[in-house]
Each structure stands twice: as structure tokens, then as C-alpha cells.
N, C-alpha and C positions, 0 to 999 in steps of 0.2 A: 504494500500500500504506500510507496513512498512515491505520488505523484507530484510531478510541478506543482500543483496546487499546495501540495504537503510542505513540500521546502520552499514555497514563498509564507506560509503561513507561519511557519518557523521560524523565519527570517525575520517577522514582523513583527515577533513573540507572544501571538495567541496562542490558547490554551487549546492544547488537542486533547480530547474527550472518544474514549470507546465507550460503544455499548452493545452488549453482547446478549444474546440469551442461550442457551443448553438446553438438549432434549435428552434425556438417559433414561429409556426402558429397562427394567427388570423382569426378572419372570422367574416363576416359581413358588412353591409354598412358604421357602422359607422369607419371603420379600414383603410380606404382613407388617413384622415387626416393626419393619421400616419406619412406617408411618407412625406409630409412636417416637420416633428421634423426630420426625418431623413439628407431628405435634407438641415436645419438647420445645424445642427451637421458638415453635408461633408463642408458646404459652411465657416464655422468658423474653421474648420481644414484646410480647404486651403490654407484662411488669413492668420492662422498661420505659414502655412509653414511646417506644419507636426511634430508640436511641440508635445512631448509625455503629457504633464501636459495640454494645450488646448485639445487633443485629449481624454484625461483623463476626463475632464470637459464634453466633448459632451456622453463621455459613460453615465456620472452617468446620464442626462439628460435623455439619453433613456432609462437606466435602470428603472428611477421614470419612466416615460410614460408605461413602459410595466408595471411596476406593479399596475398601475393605472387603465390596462385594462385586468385586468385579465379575465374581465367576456365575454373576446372575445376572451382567448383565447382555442383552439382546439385540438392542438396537438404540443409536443416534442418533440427533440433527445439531444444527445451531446455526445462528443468523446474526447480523449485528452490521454496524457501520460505524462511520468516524464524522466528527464534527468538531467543528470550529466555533460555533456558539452554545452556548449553556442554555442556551432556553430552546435550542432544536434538539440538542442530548434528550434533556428534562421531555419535551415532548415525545421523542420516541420513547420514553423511557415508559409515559403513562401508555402510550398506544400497548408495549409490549405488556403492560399488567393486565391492562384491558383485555387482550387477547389470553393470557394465560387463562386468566378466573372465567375463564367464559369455555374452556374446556371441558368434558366430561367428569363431573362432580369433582371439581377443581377447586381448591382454597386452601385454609390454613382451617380448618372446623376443630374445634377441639375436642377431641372426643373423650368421654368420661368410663370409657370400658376399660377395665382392668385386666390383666393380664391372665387371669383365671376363667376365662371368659371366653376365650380364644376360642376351644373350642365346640363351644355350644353357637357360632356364629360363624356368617359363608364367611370363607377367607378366600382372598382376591387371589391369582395367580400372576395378576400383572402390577406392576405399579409406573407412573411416569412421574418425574421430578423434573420438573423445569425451572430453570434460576437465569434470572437475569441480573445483571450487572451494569452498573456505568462507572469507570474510572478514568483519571487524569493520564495523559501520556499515552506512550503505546505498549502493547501485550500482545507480543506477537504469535503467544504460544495460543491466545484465544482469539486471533485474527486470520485464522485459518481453518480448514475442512477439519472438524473434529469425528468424524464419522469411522472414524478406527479407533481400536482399542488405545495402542501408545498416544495418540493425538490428542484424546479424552480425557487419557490417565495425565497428559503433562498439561490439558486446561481447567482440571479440578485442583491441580497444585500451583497455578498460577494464581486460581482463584485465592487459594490460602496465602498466596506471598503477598495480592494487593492489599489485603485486609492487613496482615503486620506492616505492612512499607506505607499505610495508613492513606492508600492512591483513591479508594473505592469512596463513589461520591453518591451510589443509590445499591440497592440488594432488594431483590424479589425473590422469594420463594414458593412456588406452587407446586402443588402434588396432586392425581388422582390416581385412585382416589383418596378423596379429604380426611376418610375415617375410617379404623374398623367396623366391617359388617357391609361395607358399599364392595363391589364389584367391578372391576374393568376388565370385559370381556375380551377375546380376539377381532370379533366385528368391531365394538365398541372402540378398540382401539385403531381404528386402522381408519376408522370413519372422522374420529376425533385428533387424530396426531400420523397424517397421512405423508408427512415431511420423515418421519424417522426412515430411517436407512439402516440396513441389518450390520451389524459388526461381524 
């Protein structure tokens, strides 16, 4: 991405702004739990009040968990662009929330099932987690096809270096689905997250 445009804008000392979003399918029985780290995460961003440096903490959280499971995971996408003003960032940023939550029982829901519970309840075989990001500078390792495993695995650890290097200026996290007991079927998903590409 280092167009004329880029290195005039550099030159002029505007602020370069990515923003990114991730698709990571899982599959399997054991990819339930998941969604309690997730719910985690919403439930200590709430506490906090929607503090960037707490919300920061629950990414790299998820970002260890996903890379801890790789061996569930199925399939990928991700999308994102660069910008030169903070209020075109911020704009894509709401478009890209917009579009998350508007997935297949997509959010942050908190769910109050306890882990004894599990299974007297349908347990999903699928899960997606989608995160988006916008940060200061360039990321090159999330400004690229993450659609392979190595790709995936070096843009979920990118994701945890902006968060310490303190670059990260917005963090979304969506999941479906949102809670134990919902479902995301094969159709279901294919209809609802038709970008993912198999790893």
C-alpha cells in the first residue's frame, strides 16, 4: 500500500489511520466455550465503561484464545482500508459495526448460563468472531490477505502488539453466535458470512 498518495501524505505529516476487520470460523463441539471468553470480555468492557485500554485488555484475551485454537479453526476473510482523515476512519469504523451486529445472532449478549448447563442445551458447532480495529500508522501484517492459517496467526498477534505499542484508536468485537443455547448452522453460515474462505 505504499502509493504516491501515501508518500505525499507522509511528507505533509498527516496521520495514517488503518482499519481492519477479521472473519475466523470455528467448528466443532469443543468451540461452545468460546463464547463465554467472549462474553467475558463484553461483561469487563461494560464495567469499564467502554474504556479503550480495558477494551484493549479483552482483545488480546481473545486474540490468545483464538490462537490457542487454531486447530478449530475453518475458515477466513478480512477487509479494511487506509485513511488520511479521522473522521473517514471513524466513519468506516461505525459502517463496519453496523455490518457486524447485523449478522446472524451477532453481539456481545450476555449470557447468564452457567457452565453446568452445557449440556442440557443445543451446543453450536460453529462459531464466527469478527473484530475490527482502527489504528495509527501502518500494520502490515493486517494489511494483507489473511485467508491462511500463518497470515491469520501473524494478524491476531499484530492485533496484541497495537494494543501494548498503545496505536489502537477503536476495537469491535462481535461473535455468532451471541450466547449459549443459539445455533449457527452450515446454511446459516454460509448465507450470513458468505466472504469467509476455507483455510
Amino acid at each position: 500500500m505504499g502509493s504516491l498518495g501515501d508518500r505525499f501524505n507522509q511528507f505533509t505529516g498527516k496521520t495514517r489511520f488503518v482499519v481492519a476487520r477479521l472473519f475466523i470460523h470455528l467448528a466443532g463441539r469443543e468451540v461452545a466455550p468460546l463464547i463465554g471468553v467472549m462474553n467475558q470480555a463484553a461483561r469487563q468492557a461494560i464495567e469499564e465503561d467502554g474504556d479503550l485500554r480495558a477494551l484493549g485488555e479483552g482483545l488480546v484475551e481473545i486474540c490468545q484464545t483464538l490462537l490457542q485454537s487454531d486447530v478449530y479453526w475453518q475458515s477466513a476473510a478480512n477487509e479494511g482500508d487506509v485513511f488520511w482523515d479521522e473522521g473517514e476512519a471513524g466513519d468506516f469504523v461505525e459502517e463496519l459495526f453496523t455490518d457486524s451486529a447485523q449478522r446472524y445472532r451477532s453481539g456481545a449478549i450476555l449470557a447468564d448460563t452457567e457452565p453446568d448447563e452445557y449440556d442440557t442445551i443445543p451446543i453450536t458447532q460453529n462459531l464466527v468472531v469478527m473484530i475490527a480495529i482502527a489504528c495509527e500508522g501502518e500494520a502490515p501484517d493486517l494489511e494483507t490477505d489473511l485467508a491462511n492459517m500463518n497470515a491469520l496467526k501473524a494478524g491476531l498477534k499484530a492485533l496484541i502488539n497495537l494494543h501494548y505499542q498503545d496505536r489502537l484508536r477503536a476495537i469491535q468485537v462481535h461473535f455468532s453466535p451471541a450466547q449459549l443455547g443459539d445455533e449457527l448452522t452450515a446454511d446459516q453460515l454460509i448465507q450470513n458470512f458468505p466472504e469467509l474462505v476455507p483455510l
